[in-house]
gemmi code that builds the backbone of each chain (N, CA, C; Angstrom):
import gemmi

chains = {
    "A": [
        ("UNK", (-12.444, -20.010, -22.318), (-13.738, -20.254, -21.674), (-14.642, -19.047, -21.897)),
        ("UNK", (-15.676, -19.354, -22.571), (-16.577, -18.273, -22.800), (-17.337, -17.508, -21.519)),
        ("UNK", (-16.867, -16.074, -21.212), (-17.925, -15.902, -19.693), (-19.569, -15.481, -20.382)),
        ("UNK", (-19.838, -15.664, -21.584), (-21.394, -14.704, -22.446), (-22.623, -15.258, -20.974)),
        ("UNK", (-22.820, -14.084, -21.136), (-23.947, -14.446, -20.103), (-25.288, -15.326, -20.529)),
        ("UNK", (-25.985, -15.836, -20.047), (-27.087, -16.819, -20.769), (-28.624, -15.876, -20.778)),
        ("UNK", (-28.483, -15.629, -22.091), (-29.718, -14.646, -22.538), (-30.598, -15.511, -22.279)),
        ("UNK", (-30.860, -16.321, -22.437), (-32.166, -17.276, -22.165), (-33.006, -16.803, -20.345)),
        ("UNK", (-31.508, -16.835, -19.465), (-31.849, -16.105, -18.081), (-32.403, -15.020, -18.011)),
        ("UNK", (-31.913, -13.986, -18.838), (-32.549, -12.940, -18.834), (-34.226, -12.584, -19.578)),
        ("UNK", (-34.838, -13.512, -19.723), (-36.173, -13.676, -20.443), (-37.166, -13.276, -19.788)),
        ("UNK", (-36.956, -13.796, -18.343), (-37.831, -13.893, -17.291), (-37.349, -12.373, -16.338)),
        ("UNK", (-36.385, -12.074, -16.882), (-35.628, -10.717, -15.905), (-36.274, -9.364, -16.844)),
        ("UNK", (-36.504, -8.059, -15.964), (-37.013, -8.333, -14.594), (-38.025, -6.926, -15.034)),
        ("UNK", (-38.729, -6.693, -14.337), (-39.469, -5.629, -13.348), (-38.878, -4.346, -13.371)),
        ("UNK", (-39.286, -3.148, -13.860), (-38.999, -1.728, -13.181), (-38.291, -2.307, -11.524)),
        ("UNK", (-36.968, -1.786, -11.447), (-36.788, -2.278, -9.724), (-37.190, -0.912, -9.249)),
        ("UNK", (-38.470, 0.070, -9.696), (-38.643, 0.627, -8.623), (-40.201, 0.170, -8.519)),
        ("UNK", (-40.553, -1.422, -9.106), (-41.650, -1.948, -8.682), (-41.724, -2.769, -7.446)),
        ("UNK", (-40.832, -3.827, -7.790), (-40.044, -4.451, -6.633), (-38.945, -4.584, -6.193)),
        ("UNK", (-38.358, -5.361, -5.203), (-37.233, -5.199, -4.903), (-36.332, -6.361, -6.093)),
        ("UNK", (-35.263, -6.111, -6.475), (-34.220, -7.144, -7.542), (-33.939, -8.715, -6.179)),
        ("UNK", (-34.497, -9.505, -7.043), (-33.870, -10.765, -6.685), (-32.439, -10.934, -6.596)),
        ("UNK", (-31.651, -11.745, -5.422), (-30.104, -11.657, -5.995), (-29.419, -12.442, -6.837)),
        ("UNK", (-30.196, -13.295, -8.001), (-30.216, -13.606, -9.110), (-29.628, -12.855, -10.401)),
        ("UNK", (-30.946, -11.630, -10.318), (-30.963, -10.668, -11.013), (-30.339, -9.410, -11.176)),
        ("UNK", (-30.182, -9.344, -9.681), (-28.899, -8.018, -9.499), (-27.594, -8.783, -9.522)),
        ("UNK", (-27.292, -9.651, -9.587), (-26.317, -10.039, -10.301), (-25.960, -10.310, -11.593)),
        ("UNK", (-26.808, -10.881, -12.551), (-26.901, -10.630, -14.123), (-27.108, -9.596, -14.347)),
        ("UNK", (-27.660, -8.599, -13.617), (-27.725, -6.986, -14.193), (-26.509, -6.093, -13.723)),
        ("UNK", (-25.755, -6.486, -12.768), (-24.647, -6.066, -12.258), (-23.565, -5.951, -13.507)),
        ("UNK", (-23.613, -7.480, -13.961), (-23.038, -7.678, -14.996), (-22.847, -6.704, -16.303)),
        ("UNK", (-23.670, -6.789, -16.542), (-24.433, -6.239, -17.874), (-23.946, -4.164, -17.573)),
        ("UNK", (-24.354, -3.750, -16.301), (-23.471, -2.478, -16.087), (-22.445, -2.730, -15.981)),
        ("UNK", (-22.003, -3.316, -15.612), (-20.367, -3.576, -15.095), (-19.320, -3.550, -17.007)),
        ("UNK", (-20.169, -3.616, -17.622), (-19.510, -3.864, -19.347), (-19.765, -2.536, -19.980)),
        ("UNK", (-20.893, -1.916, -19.040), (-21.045, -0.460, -19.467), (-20.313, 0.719, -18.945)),
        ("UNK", (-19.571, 0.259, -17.921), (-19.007, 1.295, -16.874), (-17.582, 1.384, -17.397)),
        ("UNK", (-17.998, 1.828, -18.486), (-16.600, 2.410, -19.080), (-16.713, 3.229, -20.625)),
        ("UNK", (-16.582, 4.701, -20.662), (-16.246, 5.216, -21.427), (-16.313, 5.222, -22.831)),
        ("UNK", (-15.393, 3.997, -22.861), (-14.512, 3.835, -24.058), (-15.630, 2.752, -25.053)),
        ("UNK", (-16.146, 1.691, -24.183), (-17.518, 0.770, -23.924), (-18.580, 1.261, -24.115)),
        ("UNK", (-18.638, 2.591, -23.944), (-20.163, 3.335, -24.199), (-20.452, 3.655, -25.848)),
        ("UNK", (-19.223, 4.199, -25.506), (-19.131, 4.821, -26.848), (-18.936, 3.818, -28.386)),
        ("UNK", (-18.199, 3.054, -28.170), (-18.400, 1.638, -28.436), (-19.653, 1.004, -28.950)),
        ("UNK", (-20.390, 1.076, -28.024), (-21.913, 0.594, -28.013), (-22.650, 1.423, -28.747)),
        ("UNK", (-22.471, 2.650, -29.096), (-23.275, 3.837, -29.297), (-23.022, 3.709, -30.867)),
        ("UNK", (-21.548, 4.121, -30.650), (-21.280, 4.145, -32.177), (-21.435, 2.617, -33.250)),
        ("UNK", (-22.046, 1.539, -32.667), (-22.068, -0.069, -33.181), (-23.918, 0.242, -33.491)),
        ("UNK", (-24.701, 0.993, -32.336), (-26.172, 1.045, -32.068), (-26.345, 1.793, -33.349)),
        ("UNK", (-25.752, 3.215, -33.622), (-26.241, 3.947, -34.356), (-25.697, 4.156, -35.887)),
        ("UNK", (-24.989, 3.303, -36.032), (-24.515, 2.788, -37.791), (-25.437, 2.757, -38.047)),
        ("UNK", (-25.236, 3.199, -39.860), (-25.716, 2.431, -40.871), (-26.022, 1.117, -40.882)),
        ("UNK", (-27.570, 0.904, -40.854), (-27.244, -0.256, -41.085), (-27.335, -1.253, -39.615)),
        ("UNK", (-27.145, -0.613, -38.710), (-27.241, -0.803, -37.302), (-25.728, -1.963, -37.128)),
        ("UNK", (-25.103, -1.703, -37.507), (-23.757, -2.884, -37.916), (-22.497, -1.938, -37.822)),
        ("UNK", (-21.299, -2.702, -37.344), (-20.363, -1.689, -37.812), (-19.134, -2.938, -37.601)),
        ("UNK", (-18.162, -2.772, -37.854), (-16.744, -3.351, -38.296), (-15.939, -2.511, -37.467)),
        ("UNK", (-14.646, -3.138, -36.880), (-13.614, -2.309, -35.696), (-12.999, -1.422, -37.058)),
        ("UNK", (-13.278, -1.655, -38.293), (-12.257, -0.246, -39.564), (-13.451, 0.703, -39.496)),
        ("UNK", (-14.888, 0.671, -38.815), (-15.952, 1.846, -38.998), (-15.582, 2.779, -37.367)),
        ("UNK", (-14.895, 1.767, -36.554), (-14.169, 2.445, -35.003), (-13.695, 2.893, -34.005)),
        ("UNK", (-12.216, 2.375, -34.954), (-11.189, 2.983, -34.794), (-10.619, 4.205, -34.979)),
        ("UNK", (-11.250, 5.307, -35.803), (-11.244, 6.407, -36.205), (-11.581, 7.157, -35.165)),
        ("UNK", (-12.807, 6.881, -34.446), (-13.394, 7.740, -33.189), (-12.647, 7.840, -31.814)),
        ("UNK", (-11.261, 6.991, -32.236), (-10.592, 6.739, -30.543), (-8.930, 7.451, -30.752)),
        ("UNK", (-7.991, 7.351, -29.885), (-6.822, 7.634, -29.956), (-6.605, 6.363, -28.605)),
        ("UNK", (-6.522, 5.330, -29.546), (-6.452, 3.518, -28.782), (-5.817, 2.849, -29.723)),
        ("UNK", (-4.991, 1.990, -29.372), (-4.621, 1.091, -30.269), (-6.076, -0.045, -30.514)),
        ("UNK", (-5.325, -0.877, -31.831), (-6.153, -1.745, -31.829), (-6.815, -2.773, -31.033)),
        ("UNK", (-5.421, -3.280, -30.504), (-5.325, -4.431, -29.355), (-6.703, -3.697, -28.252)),
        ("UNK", (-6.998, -2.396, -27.997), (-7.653, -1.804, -26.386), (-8.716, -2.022, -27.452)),
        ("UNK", (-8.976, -1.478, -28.151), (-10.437, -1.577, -28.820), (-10.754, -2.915, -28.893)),
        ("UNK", (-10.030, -3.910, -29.171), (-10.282, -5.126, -29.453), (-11.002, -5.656, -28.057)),
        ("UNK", (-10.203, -5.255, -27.242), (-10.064, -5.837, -25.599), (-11.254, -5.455, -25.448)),
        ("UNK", (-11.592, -4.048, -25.398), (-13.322, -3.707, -24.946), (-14.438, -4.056, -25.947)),
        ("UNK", (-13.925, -4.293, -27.068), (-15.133, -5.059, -28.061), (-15.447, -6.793, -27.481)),
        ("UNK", (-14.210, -7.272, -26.836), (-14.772, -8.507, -26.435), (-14.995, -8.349, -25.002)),
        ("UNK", (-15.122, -7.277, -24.148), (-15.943, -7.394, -23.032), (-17.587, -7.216, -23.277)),
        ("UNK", (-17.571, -6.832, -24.781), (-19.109, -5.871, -24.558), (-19.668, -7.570, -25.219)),
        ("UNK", (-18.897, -8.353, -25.822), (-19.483, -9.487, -26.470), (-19.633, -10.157, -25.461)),
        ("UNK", (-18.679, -10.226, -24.701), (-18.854, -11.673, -23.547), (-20.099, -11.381, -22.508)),
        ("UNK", (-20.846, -9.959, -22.322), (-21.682, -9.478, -21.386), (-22.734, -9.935, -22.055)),
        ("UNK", (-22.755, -9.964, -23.573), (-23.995, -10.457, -24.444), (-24.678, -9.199, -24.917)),
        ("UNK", (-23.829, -7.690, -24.822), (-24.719, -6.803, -24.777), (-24.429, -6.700, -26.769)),
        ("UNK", (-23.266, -6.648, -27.247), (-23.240, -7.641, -28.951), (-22.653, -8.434, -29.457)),
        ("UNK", (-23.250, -8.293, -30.675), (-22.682, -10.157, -31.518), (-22.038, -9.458, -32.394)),
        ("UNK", (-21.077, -10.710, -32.634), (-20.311, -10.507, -33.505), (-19.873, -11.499, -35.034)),
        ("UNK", (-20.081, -11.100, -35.971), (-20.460, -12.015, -37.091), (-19.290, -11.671, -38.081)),
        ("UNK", (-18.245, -12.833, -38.331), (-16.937, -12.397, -39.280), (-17.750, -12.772, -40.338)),
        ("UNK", (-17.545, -11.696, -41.602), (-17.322, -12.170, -43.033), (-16.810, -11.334, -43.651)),
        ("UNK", (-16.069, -12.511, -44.177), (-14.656, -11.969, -45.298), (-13.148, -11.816, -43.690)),
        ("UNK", (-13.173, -10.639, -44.562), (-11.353, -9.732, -43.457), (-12.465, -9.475, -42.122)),
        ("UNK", (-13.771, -8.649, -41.978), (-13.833, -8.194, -40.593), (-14.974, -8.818, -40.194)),
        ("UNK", (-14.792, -8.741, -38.785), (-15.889, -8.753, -37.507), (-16.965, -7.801, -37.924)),
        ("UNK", (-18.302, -8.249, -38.205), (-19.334, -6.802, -37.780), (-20.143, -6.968, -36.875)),
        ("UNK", (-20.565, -6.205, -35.410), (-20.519, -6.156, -34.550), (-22.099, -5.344, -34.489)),
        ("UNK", (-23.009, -5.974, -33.880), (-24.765, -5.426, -34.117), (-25.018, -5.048, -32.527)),
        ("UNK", (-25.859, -4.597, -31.598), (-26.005, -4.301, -30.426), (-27.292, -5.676, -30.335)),
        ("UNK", (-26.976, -5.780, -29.216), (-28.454, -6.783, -29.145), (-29.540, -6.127, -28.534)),
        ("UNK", (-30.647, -5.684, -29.288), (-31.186, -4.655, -29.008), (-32.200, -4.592, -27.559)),
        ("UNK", (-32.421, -6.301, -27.581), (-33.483, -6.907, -26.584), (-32.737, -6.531, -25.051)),
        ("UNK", (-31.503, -6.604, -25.525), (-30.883, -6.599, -23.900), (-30.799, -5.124, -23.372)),
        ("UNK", (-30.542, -4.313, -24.815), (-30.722, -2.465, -24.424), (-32.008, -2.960, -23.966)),
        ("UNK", (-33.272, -3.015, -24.084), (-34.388, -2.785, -24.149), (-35.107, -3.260, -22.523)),
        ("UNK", (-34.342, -4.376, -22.405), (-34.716, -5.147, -20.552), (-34.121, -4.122, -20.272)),
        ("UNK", (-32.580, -3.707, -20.414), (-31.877, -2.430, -19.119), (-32.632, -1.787, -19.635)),
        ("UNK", (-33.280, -0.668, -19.868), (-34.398, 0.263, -20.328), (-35.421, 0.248, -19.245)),
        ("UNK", (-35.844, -1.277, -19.461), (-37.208, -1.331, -18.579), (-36.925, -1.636, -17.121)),
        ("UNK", (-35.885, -1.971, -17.281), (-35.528, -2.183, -15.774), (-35.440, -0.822, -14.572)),
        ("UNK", (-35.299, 0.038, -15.780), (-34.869, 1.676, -14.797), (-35.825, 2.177, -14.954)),
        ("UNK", (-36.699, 2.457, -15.438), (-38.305, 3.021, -15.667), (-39.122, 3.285, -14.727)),
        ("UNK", (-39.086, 4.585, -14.539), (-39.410, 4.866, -12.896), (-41.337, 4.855, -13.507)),
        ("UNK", (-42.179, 4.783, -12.398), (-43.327, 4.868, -12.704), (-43.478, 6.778, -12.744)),
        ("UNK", (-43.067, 7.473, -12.122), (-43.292, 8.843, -12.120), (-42.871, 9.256, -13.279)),
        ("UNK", (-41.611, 8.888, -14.083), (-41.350, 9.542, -15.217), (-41.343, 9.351, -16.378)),
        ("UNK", (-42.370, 7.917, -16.510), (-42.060, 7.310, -17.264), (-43.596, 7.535, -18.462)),
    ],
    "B": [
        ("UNK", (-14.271, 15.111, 0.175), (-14.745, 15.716, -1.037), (-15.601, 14.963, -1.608)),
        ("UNK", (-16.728, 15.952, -1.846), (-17.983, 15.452, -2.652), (-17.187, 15.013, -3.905)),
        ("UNK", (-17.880, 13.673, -4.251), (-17.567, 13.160, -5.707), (-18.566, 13.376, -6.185)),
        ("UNK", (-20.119, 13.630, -6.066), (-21.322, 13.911, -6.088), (-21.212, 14.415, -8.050)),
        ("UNK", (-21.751, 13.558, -8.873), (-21.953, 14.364, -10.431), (-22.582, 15.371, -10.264)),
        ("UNK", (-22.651, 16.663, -11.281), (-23.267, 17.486, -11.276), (-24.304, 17.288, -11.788)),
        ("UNK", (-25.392, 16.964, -11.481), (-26.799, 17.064, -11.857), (-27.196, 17.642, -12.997)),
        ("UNK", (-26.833, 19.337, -13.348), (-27.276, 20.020, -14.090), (-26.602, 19.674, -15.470)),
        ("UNK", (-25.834, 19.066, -15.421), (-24.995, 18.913, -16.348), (-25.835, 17.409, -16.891)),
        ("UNK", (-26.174, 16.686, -16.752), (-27.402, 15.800, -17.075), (-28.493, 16.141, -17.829)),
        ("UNK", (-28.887, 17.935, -17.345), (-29.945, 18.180, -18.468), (-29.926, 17.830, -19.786)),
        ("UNK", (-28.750, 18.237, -20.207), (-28.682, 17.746, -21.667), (-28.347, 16.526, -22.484)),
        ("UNK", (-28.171, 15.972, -21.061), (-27.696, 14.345, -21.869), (-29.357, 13.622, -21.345)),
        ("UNK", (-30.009, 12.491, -22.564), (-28.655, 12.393, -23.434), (-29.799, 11.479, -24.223)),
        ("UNK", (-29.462, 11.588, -25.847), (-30.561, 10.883, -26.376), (-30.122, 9.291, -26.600)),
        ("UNK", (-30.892, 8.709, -27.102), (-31.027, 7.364, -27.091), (-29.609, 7.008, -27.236)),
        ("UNK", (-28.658, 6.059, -27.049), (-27.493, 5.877, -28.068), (-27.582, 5.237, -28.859)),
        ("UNK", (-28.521, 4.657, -29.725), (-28.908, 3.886, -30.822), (-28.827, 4.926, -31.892)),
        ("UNK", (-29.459, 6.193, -31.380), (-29.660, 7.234, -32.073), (-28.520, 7.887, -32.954)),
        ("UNK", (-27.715, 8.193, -32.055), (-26.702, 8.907, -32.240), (-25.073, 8.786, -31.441)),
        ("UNK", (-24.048, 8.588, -32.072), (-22.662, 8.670, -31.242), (-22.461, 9.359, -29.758)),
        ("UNK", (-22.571, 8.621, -28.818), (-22.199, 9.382, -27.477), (-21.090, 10.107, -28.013)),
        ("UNK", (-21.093, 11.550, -26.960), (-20.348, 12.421, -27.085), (-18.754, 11.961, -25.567)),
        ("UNK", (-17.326, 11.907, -25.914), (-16.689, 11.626, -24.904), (-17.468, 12.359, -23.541)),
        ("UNK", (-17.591, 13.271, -23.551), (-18.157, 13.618, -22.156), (-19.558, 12.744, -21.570)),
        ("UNK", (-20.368, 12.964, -22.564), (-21.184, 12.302, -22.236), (-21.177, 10.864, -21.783)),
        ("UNK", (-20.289, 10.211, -22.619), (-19.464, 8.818, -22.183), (-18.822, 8.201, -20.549)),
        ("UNK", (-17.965, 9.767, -20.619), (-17.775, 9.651, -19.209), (-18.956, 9.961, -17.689)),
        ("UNK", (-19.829, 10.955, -17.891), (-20.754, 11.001, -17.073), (-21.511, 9.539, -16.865)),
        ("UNK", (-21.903, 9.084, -17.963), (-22.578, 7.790, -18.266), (-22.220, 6.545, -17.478)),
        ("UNK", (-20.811, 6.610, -18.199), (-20.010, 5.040, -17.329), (-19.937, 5.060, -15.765)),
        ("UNK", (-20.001, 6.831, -15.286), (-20.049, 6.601, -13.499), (-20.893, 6.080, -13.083)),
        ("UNK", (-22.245, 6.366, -13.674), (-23.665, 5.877, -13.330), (-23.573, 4.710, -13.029)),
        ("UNK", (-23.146, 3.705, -14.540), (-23.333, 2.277, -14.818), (-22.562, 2.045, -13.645)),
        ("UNK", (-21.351, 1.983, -13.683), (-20.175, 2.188, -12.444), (-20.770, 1.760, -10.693)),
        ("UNK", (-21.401, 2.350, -10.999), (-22.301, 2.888, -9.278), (-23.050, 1.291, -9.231)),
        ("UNK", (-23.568, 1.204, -10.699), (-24.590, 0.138, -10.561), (-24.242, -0.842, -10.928)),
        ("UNK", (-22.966, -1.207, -10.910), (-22.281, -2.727, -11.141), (-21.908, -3.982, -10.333)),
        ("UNK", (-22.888, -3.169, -9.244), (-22.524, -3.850, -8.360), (-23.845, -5.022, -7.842)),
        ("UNK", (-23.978, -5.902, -7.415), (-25.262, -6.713, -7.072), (-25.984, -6.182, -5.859)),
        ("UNK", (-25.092, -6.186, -4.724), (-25.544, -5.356, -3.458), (-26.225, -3.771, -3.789)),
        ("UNK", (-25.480, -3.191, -4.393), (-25.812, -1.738, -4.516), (-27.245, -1.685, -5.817)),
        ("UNK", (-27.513, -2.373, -6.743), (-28.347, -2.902, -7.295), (-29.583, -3.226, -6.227)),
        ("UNK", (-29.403, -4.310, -5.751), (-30.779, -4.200, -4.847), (-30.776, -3.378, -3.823)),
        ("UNK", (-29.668, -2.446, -3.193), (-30.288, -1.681, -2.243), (-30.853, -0.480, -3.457)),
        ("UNK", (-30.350, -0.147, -4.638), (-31.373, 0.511, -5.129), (-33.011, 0.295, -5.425)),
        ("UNK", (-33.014, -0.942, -5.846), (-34.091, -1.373, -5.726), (-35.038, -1.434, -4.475)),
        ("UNK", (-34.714, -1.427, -3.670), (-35.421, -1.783, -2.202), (-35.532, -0.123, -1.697)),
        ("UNK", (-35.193, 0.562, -2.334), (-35.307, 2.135, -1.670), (-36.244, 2.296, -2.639)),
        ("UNK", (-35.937, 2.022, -3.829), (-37.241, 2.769, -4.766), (-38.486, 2.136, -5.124)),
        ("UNK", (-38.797, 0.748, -4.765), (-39.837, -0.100, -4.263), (-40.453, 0.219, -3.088)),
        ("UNK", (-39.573, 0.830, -2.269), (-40.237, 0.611, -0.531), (-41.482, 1.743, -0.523)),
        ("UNK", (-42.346, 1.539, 0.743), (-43.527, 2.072, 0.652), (-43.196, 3.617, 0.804)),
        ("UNK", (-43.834, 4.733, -0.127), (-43.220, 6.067, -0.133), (-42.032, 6.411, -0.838)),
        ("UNK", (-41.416, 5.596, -1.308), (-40.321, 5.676, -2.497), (-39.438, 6.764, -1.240)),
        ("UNK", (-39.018, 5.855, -0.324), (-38.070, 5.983, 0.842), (-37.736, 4.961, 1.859)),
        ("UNK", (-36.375, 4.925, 2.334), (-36.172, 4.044, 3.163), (-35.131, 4.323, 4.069)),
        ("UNK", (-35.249, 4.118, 5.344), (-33.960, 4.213, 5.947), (-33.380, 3.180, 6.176)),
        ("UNK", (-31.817, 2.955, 6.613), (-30.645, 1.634, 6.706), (-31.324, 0.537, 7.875)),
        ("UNK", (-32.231, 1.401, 8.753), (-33.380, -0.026, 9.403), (-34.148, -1.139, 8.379)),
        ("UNK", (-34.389, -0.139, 7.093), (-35.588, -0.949, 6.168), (-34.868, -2.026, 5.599)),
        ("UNK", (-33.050, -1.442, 5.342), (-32.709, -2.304, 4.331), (-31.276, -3.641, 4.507)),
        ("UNK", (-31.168, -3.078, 5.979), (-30.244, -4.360, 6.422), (-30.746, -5.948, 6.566)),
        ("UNK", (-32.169, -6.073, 6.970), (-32.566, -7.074, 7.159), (-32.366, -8.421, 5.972)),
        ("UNK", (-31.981, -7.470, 4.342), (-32.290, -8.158, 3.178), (-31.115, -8.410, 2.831)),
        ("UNK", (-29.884, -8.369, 3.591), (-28.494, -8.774, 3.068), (-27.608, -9.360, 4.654)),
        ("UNK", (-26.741, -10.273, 4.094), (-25.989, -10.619, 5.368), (-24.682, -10.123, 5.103)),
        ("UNK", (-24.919, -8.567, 5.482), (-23.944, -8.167, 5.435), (-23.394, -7.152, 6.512)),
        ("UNK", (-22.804, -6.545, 7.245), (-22.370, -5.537, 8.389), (-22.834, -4.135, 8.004)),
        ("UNK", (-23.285, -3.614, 9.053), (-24.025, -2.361, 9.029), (-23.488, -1.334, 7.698)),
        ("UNK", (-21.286, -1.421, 8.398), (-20.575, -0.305, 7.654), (-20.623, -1.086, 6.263)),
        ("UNK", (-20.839, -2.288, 5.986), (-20.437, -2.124, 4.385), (-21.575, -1.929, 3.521)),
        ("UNK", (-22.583, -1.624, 4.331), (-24.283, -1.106, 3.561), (-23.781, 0.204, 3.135)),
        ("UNK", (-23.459, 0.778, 4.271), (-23.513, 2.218, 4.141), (-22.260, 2.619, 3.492)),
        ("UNK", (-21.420, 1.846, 2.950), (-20.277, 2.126, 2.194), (-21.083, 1.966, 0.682)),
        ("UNK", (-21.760, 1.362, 0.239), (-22.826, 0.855, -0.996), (-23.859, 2.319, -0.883)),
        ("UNK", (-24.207, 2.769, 0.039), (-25.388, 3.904, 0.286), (-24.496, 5.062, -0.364)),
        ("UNK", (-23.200, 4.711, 0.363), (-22.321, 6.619, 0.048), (-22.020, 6.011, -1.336)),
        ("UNK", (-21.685, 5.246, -2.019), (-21.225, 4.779, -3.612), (-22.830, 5.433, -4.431)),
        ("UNK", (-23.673, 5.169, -3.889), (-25.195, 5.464, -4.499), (-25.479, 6.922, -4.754)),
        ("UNK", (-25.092, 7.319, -3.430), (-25.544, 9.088, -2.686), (-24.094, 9.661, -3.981)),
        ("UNK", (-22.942, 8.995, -3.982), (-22.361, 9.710, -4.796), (-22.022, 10.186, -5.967)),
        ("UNK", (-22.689, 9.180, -6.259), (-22.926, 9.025, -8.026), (-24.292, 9.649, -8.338)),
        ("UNK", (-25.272, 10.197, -7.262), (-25.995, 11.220, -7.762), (-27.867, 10.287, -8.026)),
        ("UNK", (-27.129, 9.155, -7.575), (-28.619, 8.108, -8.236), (-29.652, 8.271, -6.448)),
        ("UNK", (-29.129, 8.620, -5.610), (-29.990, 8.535, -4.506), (-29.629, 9.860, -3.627)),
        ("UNK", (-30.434, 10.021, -3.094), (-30.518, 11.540, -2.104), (-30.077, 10.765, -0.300)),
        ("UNK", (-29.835, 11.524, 0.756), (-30.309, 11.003, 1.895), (-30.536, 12.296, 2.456)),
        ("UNK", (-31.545, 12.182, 3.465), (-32.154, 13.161, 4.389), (-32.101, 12.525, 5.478)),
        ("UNK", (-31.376, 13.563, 6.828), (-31.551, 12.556, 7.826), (-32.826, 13.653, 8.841)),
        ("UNK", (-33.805, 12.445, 9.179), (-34.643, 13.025, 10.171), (-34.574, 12.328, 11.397)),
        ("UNK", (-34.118, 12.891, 12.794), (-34.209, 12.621, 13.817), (-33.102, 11.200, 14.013)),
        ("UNK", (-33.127, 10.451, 13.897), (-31.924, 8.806, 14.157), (-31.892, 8.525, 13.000)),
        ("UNK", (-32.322, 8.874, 11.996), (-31.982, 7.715, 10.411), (-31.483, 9.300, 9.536)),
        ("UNK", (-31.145, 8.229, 8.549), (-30.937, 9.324, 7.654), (-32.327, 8.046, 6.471)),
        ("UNK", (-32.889, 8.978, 5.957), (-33.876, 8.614, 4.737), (-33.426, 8.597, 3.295)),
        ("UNK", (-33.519, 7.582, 2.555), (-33.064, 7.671, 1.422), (-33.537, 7.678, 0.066)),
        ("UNK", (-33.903, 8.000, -0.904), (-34.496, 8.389, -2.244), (-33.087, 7.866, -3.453)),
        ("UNK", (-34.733, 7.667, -4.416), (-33.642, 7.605, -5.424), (-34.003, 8.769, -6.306)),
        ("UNK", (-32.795, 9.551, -6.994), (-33.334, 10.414, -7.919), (-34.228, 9.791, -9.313)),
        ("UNK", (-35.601, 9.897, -9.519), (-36.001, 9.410, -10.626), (-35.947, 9.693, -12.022)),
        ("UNK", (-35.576, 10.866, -11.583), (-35.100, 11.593, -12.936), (-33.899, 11.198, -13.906)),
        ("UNK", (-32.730, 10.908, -12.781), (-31.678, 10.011, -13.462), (-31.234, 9.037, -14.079)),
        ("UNK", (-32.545, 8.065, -13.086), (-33.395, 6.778, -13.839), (-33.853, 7.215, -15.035)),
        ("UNK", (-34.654, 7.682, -15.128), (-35.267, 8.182, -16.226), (-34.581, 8.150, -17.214)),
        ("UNK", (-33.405, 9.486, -17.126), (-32.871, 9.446, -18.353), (-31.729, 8.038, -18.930)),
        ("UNK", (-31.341, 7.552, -17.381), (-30.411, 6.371, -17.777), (-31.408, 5.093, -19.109)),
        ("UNK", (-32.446, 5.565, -18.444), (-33.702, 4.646, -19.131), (-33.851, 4.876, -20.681)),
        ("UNK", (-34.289, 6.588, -20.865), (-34.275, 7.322, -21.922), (-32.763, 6.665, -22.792)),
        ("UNK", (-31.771, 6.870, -22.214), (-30.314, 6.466, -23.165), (-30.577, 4.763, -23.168)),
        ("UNK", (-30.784, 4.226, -23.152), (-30.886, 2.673, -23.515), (-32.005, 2.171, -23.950)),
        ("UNK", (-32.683, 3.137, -24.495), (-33.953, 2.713, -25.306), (-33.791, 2.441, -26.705)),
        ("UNK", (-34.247, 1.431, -27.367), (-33.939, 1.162, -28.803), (-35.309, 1.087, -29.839)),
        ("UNK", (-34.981, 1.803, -30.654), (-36.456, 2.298, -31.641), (-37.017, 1.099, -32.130)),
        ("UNK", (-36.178, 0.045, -32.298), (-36.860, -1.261, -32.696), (-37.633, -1.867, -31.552)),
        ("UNK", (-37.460, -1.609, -30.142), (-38.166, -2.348, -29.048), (-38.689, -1.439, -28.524)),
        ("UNK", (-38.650, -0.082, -28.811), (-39.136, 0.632, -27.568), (-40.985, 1.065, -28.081)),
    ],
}
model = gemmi.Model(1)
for chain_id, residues in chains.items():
    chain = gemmi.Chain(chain_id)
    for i, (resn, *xyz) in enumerate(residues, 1):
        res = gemmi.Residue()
        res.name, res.seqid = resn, gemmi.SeqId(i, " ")
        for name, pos in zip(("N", "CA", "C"), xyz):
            atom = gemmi.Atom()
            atom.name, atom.element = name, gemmi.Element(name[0])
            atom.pos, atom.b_iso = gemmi.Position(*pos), 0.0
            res.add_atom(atom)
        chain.add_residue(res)
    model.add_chain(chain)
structure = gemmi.Structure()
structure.add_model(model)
structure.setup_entities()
């Protein structure tokens, strides 16, 4: 059962929340979406997928940066897919794995304080 | 014991991660943040402190918006206060609460992507 969150929901989401207060809609799809980030191993993950060549990367461009088996990398590559935060596109032998940039870009705007921004 | 992040240690983090490979440390400071904010409740009480009029609020302003018991607000307030994303000051019967914007900021700054931003 796929849990991917429905990007389409997030279209309409949301507001600097230090404009208004988060709907509990929204702090729950955004709960989400941290909740895939609140980990380490996931960040870095994300970082190192964001800032490839190419903006793309394959779990053989990955695995090098960790002391994890495959199986854990695998495990946190499909939490960061199922949050929707990336996609993942097989061709040939590997997975290559892109950040979805729109969804960095809502969490972005979502924290954007008016004072510092 | 304060679990409280060190603040100063934030100065230097942290550029975009699109940009460049999070550093493990940096990884780990990062994921507490997200951590803090994975939650839906603790999500909008951030929101509702840094919306409210004066970018402050005390636990009078913000019980009314959840059906939930006094102690498990303020169990969500100390998760907030500890992870460094909100201040409290107590004056006279409340304690007052802030969010640091700066932290926002940079949480903001690290999830910005050069194609959307």
């Amino acid at each position: 059962m796929s849990k991917q969150l429905p990007l389409v929901a997030m279209d309409a989401c949301c507001a600097p929340l230090a404009r208004e207060p988060l709907t509990q809609d929204q702090a729950v799809e955004l709960s989400q979406l941290f909740k895939a980030m609140a980990d380490p191993v996931r960040l870095r993950l994300l970082s190192l997928i964001a800032s490839h060549a190419g903006g793309e990367a394959c779990v053989c461009d990955l695995t090098d940066a960790f002391d994890l088996t495959g199986p854990t990398i695998s495990h946190h590559l499909k939490v960061l897919r199922e949050s929707g935060l990336i996609t993942g596109d097989r061709r040939g032998t590997w997975i290559y794995y892109r950040v979805h940039p729109e969804v960095l870009a809502r969490l972005s705007s979502v924290l954007t304080t008016t004072e510092f921004s």
